[in-house]
Every structure is written in structure tokens, then in C-alpha cells.
NUSEFI-975175 format. One record per atom (N, C-alpha, C): x, y, z; residue number from 1; atom name. Coordinates in steps of 0.1 Angstrom, whole numbers. Each point is the difference from the previous one (the first is absolute). Layout:
NODE,X,Y,Z,num,atome
NODE,X,Y,Z,NUM,CA
...
// end
This chain:
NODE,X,Y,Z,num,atome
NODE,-53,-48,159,1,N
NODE,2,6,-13,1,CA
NODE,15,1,-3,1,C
NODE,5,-6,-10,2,N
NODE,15,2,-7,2,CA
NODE,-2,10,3,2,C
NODE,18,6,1,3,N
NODE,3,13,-2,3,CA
NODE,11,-1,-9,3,C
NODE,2,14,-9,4,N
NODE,10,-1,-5,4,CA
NODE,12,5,6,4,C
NODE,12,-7,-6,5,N
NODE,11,3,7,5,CA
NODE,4,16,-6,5,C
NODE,11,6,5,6,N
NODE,7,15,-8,6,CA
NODE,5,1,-6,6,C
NODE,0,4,-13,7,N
NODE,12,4,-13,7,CA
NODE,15,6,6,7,C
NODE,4,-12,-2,8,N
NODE,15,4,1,8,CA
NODE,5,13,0,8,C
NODE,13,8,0,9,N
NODE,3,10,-4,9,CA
NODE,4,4,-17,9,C
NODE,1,-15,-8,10,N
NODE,4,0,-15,10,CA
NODE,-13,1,-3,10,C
NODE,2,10,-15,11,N
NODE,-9,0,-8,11,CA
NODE,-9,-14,-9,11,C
NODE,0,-3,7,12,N
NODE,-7,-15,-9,12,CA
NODE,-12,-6,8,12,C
NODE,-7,9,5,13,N
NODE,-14,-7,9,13,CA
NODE,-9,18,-2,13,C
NODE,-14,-7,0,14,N
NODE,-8,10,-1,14,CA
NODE,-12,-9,13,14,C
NODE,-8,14,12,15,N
NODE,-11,-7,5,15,CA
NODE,-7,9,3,15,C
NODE,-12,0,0,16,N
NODE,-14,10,5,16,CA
NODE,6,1,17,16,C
NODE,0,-3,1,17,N
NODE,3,-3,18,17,CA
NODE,11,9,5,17,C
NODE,7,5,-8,18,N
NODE,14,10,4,18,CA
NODE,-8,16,1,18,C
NODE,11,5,0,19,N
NODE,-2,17,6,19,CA
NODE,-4,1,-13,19,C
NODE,-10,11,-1,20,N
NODE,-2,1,-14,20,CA
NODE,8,11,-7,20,C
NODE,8,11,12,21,N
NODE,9,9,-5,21,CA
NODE,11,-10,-6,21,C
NODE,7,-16,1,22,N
NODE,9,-2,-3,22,CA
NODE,-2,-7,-19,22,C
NODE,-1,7,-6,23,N
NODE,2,4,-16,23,CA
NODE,4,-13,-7,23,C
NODE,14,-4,9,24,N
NODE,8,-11,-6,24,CA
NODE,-7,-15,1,24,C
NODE,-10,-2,11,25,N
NODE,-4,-11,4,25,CA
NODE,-20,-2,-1,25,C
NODE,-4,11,5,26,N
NODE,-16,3,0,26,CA
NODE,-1,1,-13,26,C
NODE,-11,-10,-1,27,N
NODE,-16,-2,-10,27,CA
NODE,-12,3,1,27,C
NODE,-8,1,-2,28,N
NODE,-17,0,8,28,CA
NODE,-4,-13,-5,28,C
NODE,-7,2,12,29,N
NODE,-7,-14,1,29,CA
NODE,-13,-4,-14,29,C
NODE,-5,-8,-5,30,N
NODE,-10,-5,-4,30,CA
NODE,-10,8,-1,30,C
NODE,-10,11,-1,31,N
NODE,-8,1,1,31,CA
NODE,-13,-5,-12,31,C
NODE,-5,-9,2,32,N
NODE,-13,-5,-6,32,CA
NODE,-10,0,-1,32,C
NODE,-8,-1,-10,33,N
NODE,-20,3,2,33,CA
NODE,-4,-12,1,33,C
NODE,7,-12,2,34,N
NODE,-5,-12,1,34,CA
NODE,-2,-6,18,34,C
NODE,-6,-12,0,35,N
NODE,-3,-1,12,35,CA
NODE,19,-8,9,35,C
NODE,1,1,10,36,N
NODE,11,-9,3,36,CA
NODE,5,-15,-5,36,C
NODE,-15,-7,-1,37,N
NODE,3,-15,-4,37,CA
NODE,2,1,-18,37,C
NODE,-10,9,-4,38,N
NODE,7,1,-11,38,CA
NODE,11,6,-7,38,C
NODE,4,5,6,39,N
NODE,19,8,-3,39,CA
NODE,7,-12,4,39,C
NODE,-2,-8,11,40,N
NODE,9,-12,4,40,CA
NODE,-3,-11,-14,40,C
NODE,-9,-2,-3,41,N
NODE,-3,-8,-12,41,CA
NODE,6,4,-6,41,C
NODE,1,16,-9,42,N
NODE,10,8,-12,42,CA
NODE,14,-8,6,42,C
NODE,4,4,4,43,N
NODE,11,-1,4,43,CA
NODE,6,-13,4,43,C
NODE,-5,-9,2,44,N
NODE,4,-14,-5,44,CA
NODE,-1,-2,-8,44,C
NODE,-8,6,-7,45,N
NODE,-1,-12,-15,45,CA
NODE,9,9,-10,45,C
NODE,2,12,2,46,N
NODE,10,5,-5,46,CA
NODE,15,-7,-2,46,C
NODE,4,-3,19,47,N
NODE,12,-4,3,47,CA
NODE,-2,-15,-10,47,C
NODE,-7,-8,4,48,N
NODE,0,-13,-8,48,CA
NODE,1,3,-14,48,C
NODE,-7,6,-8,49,N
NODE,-1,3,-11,49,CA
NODE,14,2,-10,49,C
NODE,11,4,6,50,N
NODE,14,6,4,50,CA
NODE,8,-14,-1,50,C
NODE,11,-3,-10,51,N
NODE,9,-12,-1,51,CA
NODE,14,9,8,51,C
NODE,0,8,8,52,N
NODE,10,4,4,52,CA
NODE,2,-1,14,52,C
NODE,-16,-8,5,53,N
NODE,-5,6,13,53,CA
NODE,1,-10,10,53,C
NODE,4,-3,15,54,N
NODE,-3,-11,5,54,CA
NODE,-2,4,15,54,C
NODE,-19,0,4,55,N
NODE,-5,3,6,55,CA
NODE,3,-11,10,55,C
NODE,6,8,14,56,N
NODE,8,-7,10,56,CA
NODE,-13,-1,12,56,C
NODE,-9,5,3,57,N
NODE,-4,3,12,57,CA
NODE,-12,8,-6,57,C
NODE,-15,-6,5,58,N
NODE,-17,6,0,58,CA
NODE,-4,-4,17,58,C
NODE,-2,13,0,59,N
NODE,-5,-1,17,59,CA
NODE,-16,7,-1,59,C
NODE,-12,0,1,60,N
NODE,-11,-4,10,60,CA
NODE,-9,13,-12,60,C
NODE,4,-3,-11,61,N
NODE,-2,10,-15,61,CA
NODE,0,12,4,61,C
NODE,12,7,7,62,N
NODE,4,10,0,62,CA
NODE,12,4,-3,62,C
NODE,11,-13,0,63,N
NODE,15,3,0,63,CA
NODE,6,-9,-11,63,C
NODE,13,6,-11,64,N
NODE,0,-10,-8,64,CA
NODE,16,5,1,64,C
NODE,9,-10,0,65,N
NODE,15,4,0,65,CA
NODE,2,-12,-12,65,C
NODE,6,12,-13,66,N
NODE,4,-7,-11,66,CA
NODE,19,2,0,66,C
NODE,2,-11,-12,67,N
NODE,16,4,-3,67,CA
NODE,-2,3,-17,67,C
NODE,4,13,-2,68,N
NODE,5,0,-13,68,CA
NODE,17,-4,-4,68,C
NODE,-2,-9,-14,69,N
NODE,13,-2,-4,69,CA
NODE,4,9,-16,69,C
NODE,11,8,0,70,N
NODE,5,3,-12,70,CA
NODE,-1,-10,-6,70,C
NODE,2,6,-15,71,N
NODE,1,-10,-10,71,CA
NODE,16,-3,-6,71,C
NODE,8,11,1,72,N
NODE,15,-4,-3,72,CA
NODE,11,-4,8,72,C
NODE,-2,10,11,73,N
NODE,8,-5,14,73,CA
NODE,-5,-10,12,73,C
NODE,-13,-1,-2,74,N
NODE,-5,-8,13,74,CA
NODE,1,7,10,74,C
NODE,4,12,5,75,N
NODE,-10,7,10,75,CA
NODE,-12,1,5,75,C
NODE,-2,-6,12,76,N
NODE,-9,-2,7,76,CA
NODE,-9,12,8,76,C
NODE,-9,7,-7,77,N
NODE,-7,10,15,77,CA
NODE,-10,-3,7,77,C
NODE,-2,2,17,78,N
NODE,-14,-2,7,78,CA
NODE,-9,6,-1,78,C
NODE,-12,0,-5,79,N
NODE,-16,9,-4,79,CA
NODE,-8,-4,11,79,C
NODE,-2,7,4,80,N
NODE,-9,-1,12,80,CA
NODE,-16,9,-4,80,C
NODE,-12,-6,5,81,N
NODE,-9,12,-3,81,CA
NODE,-7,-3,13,81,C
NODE,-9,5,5,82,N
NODE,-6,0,13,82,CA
NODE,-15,8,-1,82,C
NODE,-11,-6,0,83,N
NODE,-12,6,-8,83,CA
NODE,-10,-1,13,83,C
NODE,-4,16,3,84,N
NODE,-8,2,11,84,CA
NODE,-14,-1,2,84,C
NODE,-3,-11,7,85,N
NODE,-16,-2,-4,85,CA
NODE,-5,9,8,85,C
NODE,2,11,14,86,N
NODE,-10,5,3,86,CA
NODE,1,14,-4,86,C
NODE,4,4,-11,87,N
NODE,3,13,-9,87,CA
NODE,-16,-2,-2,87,C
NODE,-2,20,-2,88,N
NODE,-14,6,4,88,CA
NODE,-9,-5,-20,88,C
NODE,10,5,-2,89,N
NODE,-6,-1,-17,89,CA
NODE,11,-1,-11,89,C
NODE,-6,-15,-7,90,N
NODE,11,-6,-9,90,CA
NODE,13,-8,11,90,C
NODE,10,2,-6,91,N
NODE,11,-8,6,91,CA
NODE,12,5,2,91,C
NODE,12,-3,11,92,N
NODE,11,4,-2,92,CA
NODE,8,-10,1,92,C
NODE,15,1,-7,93,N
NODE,0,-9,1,93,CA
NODE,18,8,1,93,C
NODE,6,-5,8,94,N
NODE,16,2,10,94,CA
NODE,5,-11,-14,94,C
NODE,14,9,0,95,N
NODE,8,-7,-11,95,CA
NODE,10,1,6,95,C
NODE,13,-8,-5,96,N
NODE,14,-2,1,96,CA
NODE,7,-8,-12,96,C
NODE,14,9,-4,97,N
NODE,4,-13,-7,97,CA
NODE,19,8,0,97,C
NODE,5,-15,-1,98,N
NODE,12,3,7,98,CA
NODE,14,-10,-4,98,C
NODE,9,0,-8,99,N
NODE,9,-9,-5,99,CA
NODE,9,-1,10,99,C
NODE,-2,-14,-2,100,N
NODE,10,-13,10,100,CA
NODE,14,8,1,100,C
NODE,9,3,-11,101,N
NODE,11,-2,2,101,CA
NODE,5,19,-14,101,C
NODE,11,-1,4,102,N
NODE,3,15,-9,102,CA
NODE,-2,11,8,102,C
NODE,5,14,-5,103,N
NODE,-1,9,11,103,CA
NODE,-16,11,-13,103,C
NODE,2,-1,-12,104,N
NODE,-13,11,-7,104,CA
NODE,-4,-13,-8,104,C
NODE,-7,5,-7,105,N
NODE,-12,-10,-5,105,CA
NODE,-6,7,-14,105,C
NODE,5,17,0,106,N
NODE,-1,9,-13,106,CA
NODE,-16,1,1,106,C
NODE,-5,-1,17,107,N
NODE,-18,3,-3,107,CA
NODE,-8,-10,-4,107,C
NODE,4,-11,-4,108,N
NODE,-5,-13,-3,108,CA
NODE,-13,-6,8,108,C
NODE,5,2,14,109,N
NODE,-15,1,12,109,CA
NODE,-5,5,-4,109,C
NODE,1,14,-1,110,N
NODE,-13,12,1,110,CA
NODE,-6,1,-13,110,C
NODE,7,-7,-14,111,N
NODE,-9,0,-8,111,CA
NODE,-7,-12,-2,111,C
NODE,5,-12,7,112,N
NODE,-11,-7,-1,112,CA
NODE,-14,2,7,112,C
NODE,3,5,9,113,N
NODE,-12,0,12,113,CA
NODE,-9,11,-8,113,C
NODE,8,12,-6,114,N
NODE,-10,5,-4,114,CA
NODE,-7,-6,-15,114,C
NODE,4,-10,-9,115,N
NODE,-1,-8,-11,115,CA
NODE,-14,-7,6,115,C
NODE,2,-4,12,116,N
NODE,-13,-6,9,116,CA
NODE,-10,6,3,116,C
NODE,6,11,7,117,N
NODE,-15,9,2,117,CA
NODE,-6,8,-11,117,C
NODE,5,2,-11,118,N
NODE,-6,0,-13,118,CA
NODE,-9,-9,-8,118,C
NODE,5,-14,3,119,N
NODE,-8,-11,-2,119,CA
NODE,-10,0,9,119,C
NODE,-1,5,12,120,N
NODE,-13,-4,6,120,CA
NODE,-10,10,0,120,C
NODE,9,8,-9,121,N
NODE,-12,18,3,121,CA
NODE,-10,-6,-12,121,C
NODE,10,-4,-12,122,N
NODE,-10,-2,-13,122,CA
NODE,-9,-11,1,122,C
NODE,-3,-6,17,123,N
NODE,-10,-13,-3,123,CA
NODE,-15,4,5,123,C
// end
């Protein structure tokens, strides 16, 4: 199973997988009323769907490591999602996202991730 790596000490990475006391970096994870394989479906076809997006790495339809790119500067961030198939009911699904380069990001992770999990609540 990938694991994700740790958010830096700069503001500019958000992951389910951190302390959840740490405010600056902790997200929640995914939670879904869909089955595993189909949140992995959402969520590709999402990422594809996306002219911003270039989906680096699909491992065994549970793990998908995307790059988002800005549109003015070309800033690059890594999206990681990690979708648990032996979750008891519905799905969860481990997030991360985290810019290449810069020390803040102005929240840019954390609202995209949650821009996403909004997208998959309404499906």
C-alpha cells in the first residue's frame, strides 16, 4: 500500500494522515456512501475530466497520484487520494495535496480537496 509522505513544516500541504490536533496541516479524510470501486471511478473521471490535471500514477483501483497545474504561474501541486476497500460501510478515502515549491499556498490545497469532496458528496 503507498503511503503518504509528511507535510512539510510550511503551510502549503494539507493530509488526512497527520495529527488531527495539527489545524495547519490536517483534513478528514473522504467519507462516502458509495462503494470503494465506485468513489475510485468518481475520482478519476473527475481528475480526467480537469484540463489542469495530469494523472501521474493508478495503482490496483485504490490509489491515484495526480499533478495539478495553476493557470497563471504554473505551479505544480501533488493530489494524492488513497481509497479503502475494506472500510465497513460506504468508503474512505485518505487524501493529501501539497505544492512542489513556495513556502504558503493562501489554502489553495485545502480548498481544493475540499471543492472535491463536495463534488463527490453531491453524486
Amino acid at each position: 500500500m503507498v503511503r503518504f509522505a509528511d507535510c512539510p513544516d510550511s503551510p502549503n500541504c494539507v493530509s488526512s494522515l497527520g495529527d488531527p490536533q495539527d489545524e495547519k496541516h490536517y483534513i478528514s479524510p473522504y467519507y462516502l456512501e458509495i462503494s470503494a470501486d465506485a468513489a475510485f471511478v468518481q475520482i478519476q473521471q473527475y481528475l480526467e475530466n480537469r484540463k489542469d490535471v495530469n494523472i501521474l500514477e493508478i495503482e490496483d483501483g485504490s490509489y491515484i497520484h495526480a499533478v495539478f497545474t495553476s493557470k497563471i504561474m504554473r505551479f505544480k501541486d501533488d493530489v494524492e487520494f488513497r481509497i479503502q476497500k475494506d472500510f465497513s460501510s460506504g468508503s474512505k478515502v485518505d487524501i493529501r495535496s501539497a505544492s512542489r515549491i513556495g513556502y504558503s499556498d493562501f489554502g489553495a490545497n485545502r480548498k481544493r480537496m475540499e471543492e472535491i469532496r463536495e463534488y463527490l458528496k453531491g453524486l
